[in-house]
C-alpha positions in Angstrom: -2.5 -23.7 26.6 -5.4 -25.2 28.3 -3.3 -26.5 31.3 -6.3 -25.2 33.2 -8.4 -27.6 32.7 -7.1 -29.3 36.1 -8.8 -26.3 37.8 -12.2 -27.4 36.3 -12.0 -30.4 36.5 -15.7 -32.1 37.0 -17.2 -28.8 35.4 -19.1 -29.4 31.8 -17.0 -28.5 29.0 -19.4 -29.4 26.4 -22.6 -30.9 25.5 -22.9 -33.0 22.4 -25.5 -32.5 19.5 -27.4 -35.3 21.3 -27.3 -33.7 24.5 -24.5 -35.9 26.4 -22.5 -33.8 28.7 -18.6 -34.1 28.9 -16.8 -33.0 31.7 -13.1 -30.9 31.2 -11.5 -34.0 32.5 -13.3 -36.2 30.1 -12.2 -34.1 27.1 -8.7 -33.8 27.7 -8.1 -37.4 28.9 -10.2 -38.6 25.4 -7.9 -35.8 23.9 -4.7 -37.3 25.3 -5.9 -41.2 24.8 -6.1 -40.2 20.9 -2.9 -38.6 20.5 -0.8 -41.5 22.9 0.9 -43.2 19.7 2.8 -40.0 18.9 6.3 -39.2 19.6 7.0 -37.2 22.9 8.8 -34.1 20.3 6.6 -31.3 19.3 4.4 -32.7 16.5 3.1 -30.8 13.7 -0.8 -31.8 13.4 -3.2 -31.5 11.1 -7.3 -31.9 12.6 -10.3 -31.8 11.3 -12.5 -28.8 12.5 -15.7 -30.5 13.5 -18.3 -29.3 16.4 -17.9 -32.6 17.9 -16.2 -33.8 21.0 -13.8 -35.7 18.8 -12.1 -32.3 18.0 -12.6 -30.4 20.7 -10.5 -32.9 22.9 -8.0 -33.7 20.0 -7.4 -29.9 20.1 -7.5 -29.2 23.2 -4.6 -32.1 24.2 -2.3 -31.0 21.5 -2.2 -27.7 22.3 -1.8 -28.9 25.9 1.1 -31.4 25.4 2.9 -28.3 23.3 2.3 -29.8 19.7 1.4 -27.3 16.1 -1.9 -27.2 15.1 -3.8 -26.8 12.0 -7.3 -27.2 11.9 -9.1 -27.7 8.5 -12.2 -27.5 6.8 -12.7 -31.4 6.2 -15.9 -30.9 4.1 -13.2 -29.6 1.3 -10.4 -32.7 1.4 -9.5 -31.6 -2.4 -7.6 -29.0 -0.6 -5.8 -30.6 2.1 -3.4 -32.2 0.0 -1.2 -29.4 -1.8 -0.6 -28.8 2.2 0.2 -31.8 2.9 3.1 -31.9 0.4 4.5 -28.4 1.6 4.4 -28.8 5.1 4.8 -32.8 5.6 2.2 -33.0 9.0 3.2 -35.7 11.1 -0.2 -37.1 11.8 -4.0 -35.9 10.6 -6.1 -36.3 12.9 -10.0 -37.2 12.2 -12.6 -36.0 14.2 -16.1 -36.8 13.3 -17.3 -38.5 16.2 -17.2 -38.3 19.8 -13.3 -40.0 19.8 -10.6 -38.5 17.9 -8.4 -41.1 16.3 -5.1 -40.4 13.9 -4.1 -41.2 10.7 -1.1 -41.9 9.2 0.0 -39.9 6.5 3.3 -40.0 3.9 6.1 -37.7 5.3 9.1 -37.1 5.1 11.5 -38.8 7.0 13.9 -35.7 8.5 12.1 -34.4 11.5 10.5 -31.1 11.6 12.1 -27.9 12.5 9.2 -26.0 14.8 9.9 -22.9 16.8 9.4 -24.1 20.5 6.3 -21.5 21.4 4.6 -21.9 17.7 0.6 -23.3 18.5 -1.4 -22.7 15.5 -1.2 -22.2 12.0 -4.5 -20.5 11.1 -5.5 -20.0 7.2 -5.8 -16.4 6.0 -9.5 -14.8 6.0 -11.3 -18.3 6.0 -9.7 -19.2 3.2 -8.5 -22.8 2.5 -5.9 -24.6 0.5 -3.8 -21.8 0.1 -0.4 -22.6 1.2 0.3 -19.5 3.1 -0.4 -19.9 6.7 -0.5 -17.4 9.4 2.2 -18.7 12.2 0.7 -17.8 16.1 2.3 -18.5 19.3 0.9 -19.7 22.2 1.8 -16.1 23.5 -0.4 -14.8 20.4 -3.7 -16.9 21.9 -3.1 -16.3 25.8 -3.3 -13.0 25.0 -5.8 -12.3 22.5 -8.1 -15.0 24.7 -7.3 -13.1 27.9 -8.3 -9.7 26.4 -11.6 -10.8 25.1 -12.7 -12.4 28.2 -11.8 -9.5 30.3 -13.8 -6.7 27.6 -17.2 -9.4 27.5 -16.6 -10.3 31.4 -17.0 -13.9 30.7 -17.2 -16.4 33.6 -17.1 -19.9 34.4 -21.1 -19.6 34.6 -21.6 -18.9 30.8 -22.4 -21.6 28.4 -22.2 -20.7 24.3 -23.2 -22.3 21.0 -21.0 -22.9 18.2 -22.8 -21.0 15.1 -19.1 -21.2 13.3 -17.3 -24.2 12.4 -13.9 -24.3 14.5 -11.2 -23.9 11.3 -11.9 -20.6 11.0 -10.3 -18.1 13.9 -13.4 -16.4 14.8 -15.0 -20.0 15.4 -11.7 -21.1 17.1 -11.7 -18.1 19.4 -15.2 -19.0 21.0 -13.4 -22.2 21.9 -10.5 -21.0 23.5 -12.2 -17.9 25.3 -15.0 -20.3 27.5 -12.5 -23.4 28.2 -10.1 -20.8 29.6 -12.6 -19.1 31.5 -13.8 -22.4 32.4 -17.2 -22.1 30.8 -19.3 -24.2 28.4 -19.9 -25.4 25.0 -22.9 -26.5 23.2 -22.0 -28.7 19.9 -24.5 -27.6 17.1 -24.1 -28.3 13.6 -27.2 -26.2 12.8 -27.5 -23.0 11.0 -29.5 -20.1 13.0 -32.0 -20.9 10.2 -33.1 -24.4 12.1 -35.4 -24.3 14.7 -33.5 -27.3 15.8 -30.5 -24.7 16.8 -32.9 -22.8 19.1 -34.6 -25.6 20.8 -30.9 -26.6 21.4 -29.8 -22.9 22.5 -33.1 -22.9 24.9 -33.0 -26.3 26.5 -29.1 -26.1 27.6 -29.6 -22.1 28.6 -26.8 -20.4 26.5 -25.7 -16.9 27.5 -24.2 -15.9 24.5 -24.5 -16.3 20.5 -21.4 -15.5 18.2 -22.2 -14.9 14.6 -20.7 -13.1 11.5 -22.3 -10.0 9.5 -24.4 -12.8 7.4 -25.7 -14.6 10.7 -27.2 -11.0 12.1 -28.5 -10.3 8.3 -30.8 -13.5 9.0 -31.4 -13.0 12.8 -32.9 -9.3 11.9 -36.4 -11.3 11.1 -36.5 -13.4 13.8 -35.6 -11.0 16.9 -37.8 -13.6 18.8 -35.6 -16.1 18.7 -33.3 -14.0 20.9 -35.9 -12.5 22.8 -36.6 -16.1 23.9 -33.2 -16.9 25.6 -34.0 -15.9 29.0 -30.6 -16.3 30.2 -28.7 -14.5 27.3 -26.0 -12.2 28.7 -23.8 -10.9 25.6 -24.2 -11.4 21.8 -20.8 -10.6 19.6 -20.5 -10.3 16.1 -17.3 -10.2 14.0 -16.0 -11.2 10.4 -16.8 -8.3 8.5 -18.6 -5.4 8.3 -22.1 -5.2 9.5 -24.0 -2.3 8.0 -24.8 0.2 10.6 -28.2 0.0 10.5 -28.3 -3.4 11.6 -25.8 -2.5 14.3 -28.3 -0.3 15.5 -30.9 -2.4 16.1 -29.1 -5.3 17.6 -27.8 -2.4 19.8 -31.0 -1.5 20.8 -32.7 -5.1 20.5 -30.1 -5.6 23.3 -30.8 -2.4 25.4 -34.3 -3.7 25.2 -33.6 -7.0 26.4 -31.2 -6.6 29.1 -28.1 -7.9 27.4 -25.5 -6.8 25.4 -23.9 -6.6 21.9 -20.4 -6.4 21.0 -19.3 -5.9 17.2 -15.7 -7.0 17.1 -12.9 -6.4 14.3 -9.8 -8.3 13.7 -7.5 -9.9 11.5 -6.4 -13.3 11.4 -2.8 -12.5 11.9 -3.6 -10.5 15.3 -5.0 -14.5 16.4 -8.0 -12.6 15.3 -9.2 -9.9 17.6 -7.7 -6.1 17.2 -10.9 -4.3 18.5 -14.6 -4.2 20.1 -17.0 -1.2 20.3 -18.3 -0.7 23.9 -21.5 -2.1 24.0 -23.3 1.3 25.3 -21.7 3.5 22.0 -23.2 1.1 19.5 -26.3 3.2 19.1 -24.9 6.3 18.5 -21.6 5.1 16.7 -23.4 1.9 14.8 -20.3 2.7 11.6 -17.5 2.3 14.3 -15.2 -0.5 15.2 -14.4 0.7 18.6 -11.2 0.8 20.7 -8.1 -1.3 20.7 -8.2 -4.9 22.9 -6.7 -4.4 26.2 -3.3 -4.6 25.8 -3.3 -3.3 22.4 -3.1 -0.4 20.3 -4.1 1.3 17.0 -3.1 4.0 14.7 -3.8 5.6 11.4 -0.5 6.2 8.5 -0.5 8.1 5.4 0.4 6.7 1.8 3.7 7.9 2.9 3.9 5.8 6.2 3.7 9.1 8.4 1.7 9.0 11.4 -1.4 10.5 11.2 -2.4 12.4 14.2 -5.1 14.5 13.3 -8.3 13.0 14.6 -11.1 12.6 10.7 -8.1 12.1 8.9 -8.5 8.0 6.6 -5.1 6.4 6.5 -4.1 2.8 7.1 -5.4 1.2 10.2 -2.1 0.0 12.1 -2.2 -2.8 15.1 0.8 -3.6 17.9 -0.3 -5.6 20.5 0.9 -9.5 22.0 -1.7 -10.8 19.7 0.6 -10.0 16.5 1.4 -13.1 15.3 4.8 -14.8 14.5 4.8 -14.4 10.5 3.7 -16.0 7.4 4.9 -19.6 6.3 4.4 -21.1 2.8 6.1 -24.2 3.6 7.6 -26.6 7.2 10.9 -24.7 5.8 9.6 -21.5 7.6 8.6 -24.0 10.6 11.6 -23.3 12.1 12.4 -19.6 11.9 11.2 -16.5 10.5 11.4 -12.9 11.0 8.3 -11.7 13.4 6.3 -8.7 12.9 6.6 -6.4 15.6 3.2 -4.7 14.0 0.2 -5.3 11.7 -0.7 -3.0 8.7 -4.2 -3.9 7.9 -4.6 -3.1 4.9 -8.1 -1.5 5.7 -8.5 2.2 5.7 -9.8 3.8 8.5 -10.5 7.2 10.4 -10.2 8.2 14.2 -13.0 10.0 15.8 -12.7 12.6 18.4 -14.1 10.3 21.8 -11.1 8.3 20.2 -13.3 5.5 18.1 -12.2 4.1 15.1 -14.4 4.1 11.7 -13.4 1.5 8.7 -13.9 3.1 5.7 -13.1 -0.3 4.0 -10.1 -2.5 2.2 -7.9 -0.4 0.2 -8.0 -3.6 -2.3 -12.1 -3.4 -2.3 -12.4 0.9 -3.4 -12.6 1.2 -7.3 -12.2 4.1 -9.5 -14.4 4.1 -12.5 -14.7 7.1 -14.5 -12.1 8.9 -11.0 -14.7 8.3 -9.2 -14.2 6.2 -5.8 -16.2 3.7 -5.2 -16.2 1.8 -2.1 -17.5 -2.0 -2.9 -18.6 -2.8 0.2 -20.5 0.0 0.7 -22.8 -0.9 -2.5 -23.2 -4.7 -0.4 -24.0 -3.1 2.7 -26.7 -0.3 1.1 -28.3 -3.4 -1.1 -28.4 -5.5 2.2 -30.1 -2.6 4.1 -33.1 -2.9 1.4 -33.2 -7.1 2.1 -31.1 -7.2 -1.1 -28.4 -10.3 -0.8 -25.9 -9.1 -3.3 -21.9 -9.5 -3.9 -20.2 -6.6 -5.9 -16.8 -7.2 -7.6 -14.6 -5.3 -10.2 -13.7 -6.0 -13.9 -12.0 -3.2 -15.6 -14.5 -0.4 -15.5 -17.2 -2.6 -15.0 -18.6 -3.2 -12.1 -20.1 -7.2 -11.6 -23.1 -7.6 -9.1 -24.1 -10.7 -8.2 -27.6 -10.9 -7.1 -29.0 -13.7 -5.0 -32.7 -14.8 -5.9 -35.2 -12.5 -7.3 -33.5 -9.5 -5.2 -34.8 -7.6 -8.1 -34.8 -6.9 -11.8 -31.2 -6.4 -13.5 -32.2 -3.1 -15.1 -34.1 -1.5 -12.4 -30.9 -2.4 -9.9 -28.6 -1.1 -12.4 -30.3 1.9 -12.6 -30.8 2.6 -8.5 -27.4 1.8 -8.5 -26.8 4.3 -11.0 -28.6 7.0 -9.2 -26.9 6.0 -6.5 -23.4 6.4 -7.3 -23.7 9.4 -9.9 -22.0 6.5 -12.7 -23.8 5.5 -15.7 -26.1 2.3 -15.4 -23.8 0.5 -18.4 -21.4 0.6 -15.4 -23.1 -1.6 -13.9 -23.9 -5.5 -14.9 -26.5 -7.4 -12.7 -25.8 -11.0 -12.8 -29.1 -12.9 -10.8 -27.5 -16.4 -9.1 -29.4 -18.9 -7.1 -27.6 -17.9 -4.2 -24.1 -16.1 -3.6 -21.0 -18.8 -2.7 -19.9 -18.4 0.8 -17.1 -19.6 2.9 -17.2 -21.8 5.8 -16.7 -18.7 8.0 -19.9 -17.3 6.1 -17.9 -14.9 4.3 -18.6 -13.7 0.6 -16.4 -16.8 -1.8 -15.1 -13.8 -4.2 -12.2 -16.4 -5.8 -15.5 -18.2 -7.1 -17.1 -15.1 -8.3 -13.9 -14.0 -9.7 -13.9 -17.3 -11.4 -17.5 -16.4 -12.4 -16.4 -13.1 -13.7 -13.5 -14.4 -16.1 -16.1 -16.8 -17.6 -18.5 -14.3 -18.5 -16.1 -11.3 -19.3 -12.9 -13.9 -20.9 -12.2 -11.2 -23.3 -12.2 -7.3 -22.5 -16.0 -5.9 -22.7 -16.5 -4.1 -25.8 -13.0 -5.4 -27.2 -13.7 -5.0 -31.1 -14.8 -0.8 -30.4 -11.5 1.5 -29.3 -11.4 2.6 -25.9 -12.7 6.7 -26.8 -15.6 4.9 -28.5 -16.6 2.9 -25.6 -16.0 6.1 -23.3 -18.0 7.8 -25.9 -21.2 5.4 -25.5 -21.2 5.2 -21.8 -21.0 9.7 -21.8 -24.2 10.2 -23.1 -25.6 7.7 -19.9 -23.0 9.7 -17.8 -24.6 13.3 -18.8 -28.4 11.9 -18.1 -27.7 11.5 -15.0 -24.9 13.9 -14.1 -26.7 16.6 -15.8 -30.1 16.5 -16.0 -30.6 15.7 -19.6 -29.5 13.2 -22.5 -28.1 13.7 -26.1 -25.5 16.1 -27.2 -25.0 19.4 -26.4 -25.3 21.9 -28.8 -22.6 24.2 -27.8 -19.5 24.6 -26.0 -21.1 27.4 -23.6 -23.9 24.9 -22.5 -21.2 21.9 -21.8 -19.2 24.2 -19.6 -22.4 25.3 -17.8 -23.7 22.2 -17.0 -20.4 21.3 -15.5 -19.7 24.3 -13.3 -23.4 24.9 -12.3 -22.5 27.3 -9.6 -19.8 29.7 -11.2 -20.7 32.6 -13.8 -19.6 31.2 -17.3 -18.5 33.2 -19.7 -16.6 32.5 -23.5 -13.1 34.0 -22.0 -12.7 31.5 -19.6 -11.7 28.1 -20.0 -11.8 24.9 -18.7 -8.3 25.2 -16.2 -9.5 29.4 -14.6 -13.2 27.6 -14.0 -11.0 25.1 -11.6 -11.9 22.1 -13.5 -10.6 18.7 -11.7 -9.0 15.4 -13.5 -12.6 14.1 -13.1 -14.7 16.7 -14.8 -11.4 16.8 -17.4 -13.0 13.0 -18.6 -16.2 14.1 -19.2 -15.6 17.3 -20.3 -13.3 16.4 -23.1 -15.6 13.4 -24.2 -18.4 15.6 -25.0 -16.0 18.3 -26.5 -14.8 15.5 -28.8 -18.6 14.7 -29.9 -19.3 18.5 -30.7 -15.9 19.6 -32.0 -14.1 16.3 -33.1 -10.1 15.7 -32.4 -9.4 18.5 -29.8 -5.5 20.2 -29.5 -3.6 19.0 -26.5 -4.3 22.4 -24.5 -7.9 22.5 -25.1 -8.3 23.1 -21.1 -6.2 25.8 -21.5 -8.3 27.1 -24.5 -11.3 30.0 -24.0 -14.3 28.8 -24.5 -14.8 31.4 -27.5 -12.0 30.0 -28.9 -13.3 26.3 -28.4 -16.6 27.4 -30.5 -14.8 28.7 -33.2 -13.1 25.3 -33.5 -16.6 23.8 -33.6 -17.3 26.2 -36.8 -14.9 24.4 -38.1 -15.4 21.1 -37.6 -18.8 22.0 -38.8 -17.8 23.7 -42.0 
């Protein structure tokens, strides 16, 4: 990897935060001059991701003489160590200035067993201090690098800006994508929030921007700062979704402007990238993820792990490609072997469009079923998002936690749009306000802190001193409000069954199972039943509804 650089020799590789420029040669012989002390065997390494030069060139030598690299988020060294002590790193390697320099660190004394075409051991989803690393092979990142460079038509004339911090893949793929094509960096620490990050985007003339679903959320109110990069070529936009909407008018923002705009999906175990959406369909498909990378290729299963072939059919989104990486590792133990993948399930559910496109319909982990009715969480984040809401939705039992950021708006009046919005009862629902939500360094939502949030405020079961039917009892009478057009209980079994099957002809000899009642109406249904009638007989579907009324009689007498 980077064995290019010979090739580009005088070009600029990247220009400092202070505006110094550093030529490929410069980088790679700093990047070499820093590494000298370490043995001539492949070296597993540990480097700081930093936007400096310091990393860049530490980074970009390693790779080069052959060594395994991790790079990690130095701004959290509590969770450096418990890696440390399972994979042993020969060196770490600190990079906060413009010359990388090493550090010893306690190891043991048996060398490492390292699979000769292992590069890169990447952290899963941005996470860090988990010690289950993705394993990729310098195969893996000539690959996925090639493939994006050939869909965004990226030259040695471009010149980017890092808006993502190099330990996480998408930030690590900007890298690798304009040093291979011989292009240029610009350093920036800033968030897209600074003006200091545009002055430093105009002055050095970028022609692209890279940002995550959060980034484009913040650039939607200052389209003006694009508009003002007169050399601006391509914008992308990856690590998670980005509501359609938004897609939309990026898409057209872009159309507009003479550039264009590329939403990306991937996974960091295909060394990320597994798809892109052609810049010209973005306008009419803004929910799509687009078409496999060149060189790969996707495909839908069932529960069953049958191929789905039908085109509008959700299964699990499946990826094959050279990208795929080399396995998991949870310690230097799996350095040295492992089985590899020949595949990636995603875990995301998808659907296949006709003109071939590909539509997430989410994380199979992130859809809920409270009362049997699925709920997609994401989709509640991206609809509160679309109103300027910044909001983080999460799952505890049968409630559903929503984290609201600032004065986004008042707890009961979201709870009850929410409610209205997903046909559930507002007690479903609890509206927590926060300061602001906990993000990643990748800009991703943190939900282990909000999960740690969650436990604190809900450390016992809600409700835990009522039984379950009581609970479920309460939370009916919001549930009929809203489902039915009206509140308190009904006054007969005739008017229950009507107001569930509003469009069949309901009369007292039918019941509950020949009106074609579903598990989900069965909930509610037998809930009210109970509150008019009492303890119902384990056939009451089965039961007439004459027969039901009689039992009301009584119950009543």
């Amino acid at each position: 990897m980077f064995r290019n650089f010979n090739q580009f020799a005088n070009r600029i590789c990247v220009i400092d935060p202070q505006g110094r420029h550093f030529s490929y040669t410069e980088i790679m012989a700093s990047g070499r001059a820093a590494l000298a002390d370490l043995a001539p065997a492949k070296q597993l390494l540990f480097i700081e991701g930093r936007n400096t030069p310091g990393f860049v060139s530490a980074y970009c030598a390693a790779l080069d003489a052959g060594h395994l690299v991790h790079v990690f988020d130095p701004d959290r060294a509590q969770s450096i160590q418990p890696l440390i002590e399972s994979y042993s790193p020969d060196a770490l390697v600190l990079t906060d200035g413009e010359v990388a320099r090493l550090a010893p660190v306690p190891r043991n004394p048996e060398p490492l067993l390292i699979e000769d075409d292992l590069a890169l051991l990447l952290a899963t989803s941005g996470t860090t201090g988990s010690r289950k690393l993705v394993k990729i092979t310098e195969g893996n990142i000539a690959a996925n690098t090639a493939a994006i460079i050939s869909y965004l038509g990226m030259t040695g004339e471009d010149r980017g800006i890092t808006t993502l911090k190099p330990y996480y893949s998408y930030g690590l793929t900007v890298i690798n994508t304009h040093l291979t094509a011989g292009a240029s960096l610009v350093l920036s620490n800033a968030s897209v929030q600074d003006s200091i990050f545009w002055a430093q985007a105009t002055q050095h003339g970028i022609t692209n921007f890279a940002g995550v679903p959060h980034s484009y959320e913040l650039l939607k109110r200052m389209d003006s700062r694009l508009a003002a990069l007169d050399r601006l070529r391509f914008a992308t936009q990856a690590g998670g979704r980005l509501a359609p909407d938004l897609v939309r008018h990026f898409a057209r923002l872009a159309r507009q402007g003479g550039w264009r705009f590329f939403v990306m999906y991937g996974q960091t175990e295909a060394s990320p990238r597994i798809s892109y959406l052609p810049p010209e369909q973005a306008e009419q498909f803004p929910d799509a993820i687009g078409l496999p990378i060149p060189g790969g290729r996707m495909w839908l299963t069932d529960d069953m792990g049958h191929v789905i072939t039908d085109d509008g059919v959700e299964g699990e989104l499946n990826y094959a490609g050279p990208n795929v990486m080399a396995g998991y590792c949870q310690s230097a133990i799996d350095l040295g072997s492992g089985d590899r993948p020949a595949s990636l399930r995603t875990g995301d559910m998808a659907r296949r469009l006709p003109n071939g496109l590909y539509v997430l319909a989410g994380r199979k982990s992130r859809f809920v079923k409270p009362f049997g009715r699925r709920l997609n969480l994401d989709d509640i984040e991206a609809m509160l998002a679309s109103e300027g809401i910044e909001a983080a939705a999460m799952a505890s039992g049968e409630t559903l936690m929503l984290f609201v950021a600032g004065d986004g708006a008042t707890e009961i009046a979201l709870a009850e749009r929410l409610a209205q919005h997903t046909r559930l009862p507002a007690s479903v629902f609890d509206v927590r306000p926060i300061e602001r939500i906990p993000r990643l360094g990748n800009d991703k939502i943190d939900r282990m802190a909000l999960q740690r949030a969650i436990e604190a405020v809900h450390g016992t079961p809600p409700a835990a001193a009522q039984s379950p039917s009581a609970v479920l009892r309460a939370v009916w009478r919001e549930f009929s409000a809203i489902m039915m057009g009206h509140s308190g209980m009904a006054t007969s079994v005739a008017d229950i069954f009507r107001a569930t099957f509003r469009h069949a002809e309901v009369n007292k000899t039918q019941s509950f199972v020949s009106l074609g009642g579903d598990s989900m109406s069965a909930v509610t249904v037998h809930l009210q039943l109970e509150d008019l009638i009492g303890t119902l007989p384990p056939d009451w579907h089965e039961r007439s509804i004459a027969e039901l009324e009689l039992m009301k009689g009584s119950a009543l007498g």
